[in-house]
N, C-alpha and C positions, 0 to 999 in steps of 0.2 A: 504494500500500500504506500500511498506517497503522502505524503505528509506535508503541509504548509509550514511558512515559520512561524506564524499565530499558532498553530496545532503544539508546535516546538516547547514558543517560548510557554504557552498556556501550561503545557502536561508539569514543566517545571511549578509553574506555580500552584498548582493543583496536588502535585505529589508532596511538596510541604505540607500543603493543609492534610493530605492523607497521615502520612507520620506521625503530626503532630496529635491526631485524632487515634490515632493506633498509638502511639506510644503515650495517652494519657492513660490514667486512671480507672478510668471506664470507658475504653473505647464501644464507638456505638456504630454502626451502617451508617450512611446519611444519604441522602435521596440527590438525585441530579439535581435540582433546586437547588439545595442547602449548599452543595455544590459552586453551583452557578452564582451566587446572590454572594457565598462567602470570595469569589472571585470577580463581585462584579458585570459578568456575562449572563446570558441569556441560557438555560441549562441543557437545552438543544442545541447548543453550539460545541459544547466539550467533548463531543464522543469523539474525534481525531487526535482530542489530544489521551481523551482514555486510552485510547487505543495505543499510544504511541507508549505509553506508562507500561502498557498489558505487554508489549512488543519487546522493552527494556528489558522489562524481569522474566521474560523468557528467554531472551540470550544470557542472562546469567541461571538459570536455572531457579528461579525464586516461584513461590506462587507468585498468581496475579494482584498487585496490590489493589488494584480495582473494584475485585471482590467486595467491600467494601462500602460502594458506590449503588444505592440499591432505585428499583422504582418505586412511587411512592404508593403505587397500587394496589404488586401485588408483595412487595417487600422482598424481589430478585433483582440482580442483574440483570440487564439489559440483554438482547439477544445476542451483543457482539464480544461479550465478556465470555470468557475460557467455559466457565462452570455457570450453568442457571439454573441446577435442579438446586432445592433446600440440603442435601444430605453432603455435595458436591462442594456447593458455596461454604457451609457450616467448617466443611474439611478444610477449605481453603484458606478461610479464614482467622482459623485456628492455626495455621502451618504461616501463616501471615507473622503472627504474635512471635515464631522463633526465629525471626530472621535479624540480625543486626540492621538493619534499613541506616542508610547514611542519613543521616539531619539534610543534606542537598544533595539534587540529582548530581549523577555522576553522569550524565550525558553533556 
C-alpha cells in the first residue's frame, strides 16, 4: 500500500497517543473518534495512517498496536486491522501489554 506523508506524519502522532494509553494505568480500547478528536482530525481520515502503525509492527514482529483502536459500534477493529474476531483482538491485545513499545516511532 502506498502511503501519503499526512498518512506518515499522522500514524507518528497517533502511535504516541496509542502508548501512552497502553502504557497507562488502565489502558482502555478507544474508538476512531476519541482517536480523531485526540489528534484533531476527522476519524475517517486515520485508517492510512493505522495502517501504516499495523505495517510497522509487522516488520518487526510485534502484535498490531492498533488493536487497540476499536468501532464504537460494535467495540472491534475495523475490517483493515490484523484480528476483528473478540477472542483474536483480546489475544492481541494482551501480547500488546508485553512489548517494550518505544515512547516515539522508530520510523
Amino acid at each position: 500500500m502506498r502511503y501519503s506523508k499526512r498518512d506518515i506524519e499522522l500514524s507518528k502522532q497517533i502511535y504516541v497517543y496509542l502508548v501512552a494509553n497502553l502504557t497507562s494505568p488502565q489502558p482502555a480500547f478507544v474508538t476512531y473518534k476519541q482517536v480523531g478528536d485526540a489528534r484533531g482530525v476527522f476519524h475517517r481520515t486515520i485508517r492510512g495512517a493505522l495502517y501504516y502503525i499495523q505495517d510497522r509492527c509487522k516488520e518487526r514482529g510485534w502484535p498490531t498496536l492498533t488493536v487497540w483502536v476499536v468501532r464504537k459500534d460494535s467495540g472491534l477493529p475495523g475490517r483493515g486491522c490484523d484480528v476483528v474476531e473478540w477472542p483474536e483482538v483480546k489475544a492481541a491485545a494482551e501480547a500488546c501489554k508485553k512489548i517494550d513499545w518505544p515512547k516515539e516511532p522508530w520510523w
